[in-house]
C-alpha positions as CSV (number, residue, x, y, z in Angstrom):
1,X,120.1,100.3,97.4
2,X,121.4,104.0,97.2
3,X,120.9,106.3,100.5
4,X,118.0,108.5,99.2
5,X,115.8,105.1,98.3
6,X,116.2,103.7,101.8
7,X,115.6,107.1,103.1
8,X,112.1,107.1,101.2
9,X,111.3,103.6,102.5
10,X,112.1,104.3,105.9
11,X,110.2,107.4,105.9
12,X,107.5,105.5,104.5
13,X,107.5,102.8,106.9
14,X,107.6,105.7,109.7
15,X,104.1,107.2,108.2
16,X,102.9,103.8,108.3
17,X,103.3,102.9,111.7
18,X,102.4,106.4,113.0
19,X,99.1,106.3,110.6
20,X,97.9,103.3,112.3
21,X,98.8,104.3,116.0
22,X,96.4,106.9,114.9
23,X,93.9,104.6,113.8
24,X,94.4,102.4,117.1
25,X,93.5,104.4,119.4
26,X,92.2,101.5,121.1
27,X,96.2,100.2,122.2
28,X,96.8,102.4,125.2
29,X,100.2,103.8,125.1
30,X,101.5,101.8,128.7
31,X,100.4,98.5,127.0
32,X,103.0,99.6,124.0
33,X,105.9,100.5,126.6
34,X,105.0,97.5,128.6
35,X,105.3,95.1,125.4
36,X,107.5,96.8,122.9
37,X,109.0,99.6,125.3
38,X,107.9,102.4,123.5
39,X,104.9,104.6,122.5
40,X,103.4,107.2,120.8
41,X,105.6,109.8,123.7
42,X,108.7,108.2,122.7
43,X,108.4,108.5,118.9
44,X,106.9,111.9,119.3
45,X,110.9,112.2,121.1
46,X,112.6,110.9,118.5
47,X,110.7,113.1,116.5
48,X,111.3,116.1,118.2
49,X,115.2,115.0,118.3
50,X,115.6,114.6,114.4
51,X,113.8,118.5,114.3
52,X,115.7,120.0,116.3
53,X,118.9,117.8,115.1
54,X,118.4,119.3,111.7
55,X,117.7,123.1,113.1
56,X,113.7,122.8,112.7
57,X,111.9,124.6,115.7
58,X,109.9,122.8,117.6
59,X,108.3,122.1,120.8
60,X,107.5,118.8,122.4
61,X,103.3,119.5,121.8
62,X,103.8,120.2,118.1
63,X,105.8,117.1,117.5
64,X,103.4,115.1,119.8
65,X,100.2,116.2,117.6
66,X,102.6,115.1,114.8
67,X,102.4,111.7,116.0
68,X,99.0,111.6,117.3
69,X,97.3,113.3,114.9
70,X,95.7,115.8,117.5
71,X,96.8,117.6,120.6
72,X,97.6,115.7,123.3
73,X,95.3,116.6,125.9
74,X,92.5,116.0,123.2
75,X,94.3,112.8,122.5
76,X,94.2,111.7,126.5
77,X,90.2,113.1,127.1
78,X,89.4,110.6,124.4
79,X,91.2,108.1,124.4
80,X,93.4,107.2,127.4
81,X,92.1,104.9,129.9
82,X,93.4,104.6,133.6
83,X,96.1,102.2,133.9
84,X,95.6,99.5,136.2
85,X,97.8,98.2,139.1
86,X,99.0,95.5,137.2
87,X,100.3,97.6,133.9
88,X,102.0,100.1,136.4
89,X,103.6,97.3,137.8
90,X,104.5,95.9,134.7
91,X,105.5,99.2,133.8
92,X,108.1,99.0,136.5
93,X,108.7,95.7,135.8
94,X,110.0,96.7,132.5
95,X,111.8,100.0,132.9
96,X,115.0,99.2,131.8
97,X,113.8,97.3,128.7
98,X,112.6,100.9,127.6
99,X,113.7,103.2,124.7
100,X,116.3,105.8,124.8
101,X,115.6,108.7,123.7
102,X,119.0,109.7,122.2
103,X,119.1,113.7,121.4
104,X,116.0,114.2,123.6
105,X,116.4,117.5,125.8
């Protein structure tokens, strides 16, 4: 597979997972750290990261409604629910499992 296919099919399986972490808003984003150790914050980072690797300006609220698919506050007054004392503690529990944001600033 040449470089510019796997780019495409990478790219496409990016718009495919963010499209339905759109569509599930349901799955609250500390459930996502606490299982898979990252969420719709961390890809908006790595998102953010591969702008501003490739000299595109951005700001961390543009790339989030990139990945949300509306601001963030909008996202959070509709959406997000209060986590509960046992997924903050898993949170914790879990902190080191989480992603690293490499190029993050």
């Amino acid at each position: 597979m040449n470089e510019d296919l796997k780019i495409r099919l990478e790219a496409a399986a990016f718009r495919g997972l963010v499209a339905h972490l759109q569509k599930r808003t349901d799955v609250q984003n500390i459930d996502l750290m606490n299982l898979a150790g990252f969420c719709r914050n961390c890809l908006s980072k790595w998102y953010l990261a591969a702008a501003q690797d490739e000299g595109i300006e951005m700001d961390y609220d543009e790339a989030r409604t990139a990945i949300y698919g509306m601001t963030y506050d909008d996202w959070k007054s509709a959406h997000q629910q209060e986590a509960s004392p046992e997924q903050k503690a898993k949170y914790e529990e879990t902190k080191p499992l989480h992603a690293e944001i490499s190029g993050h600033r």
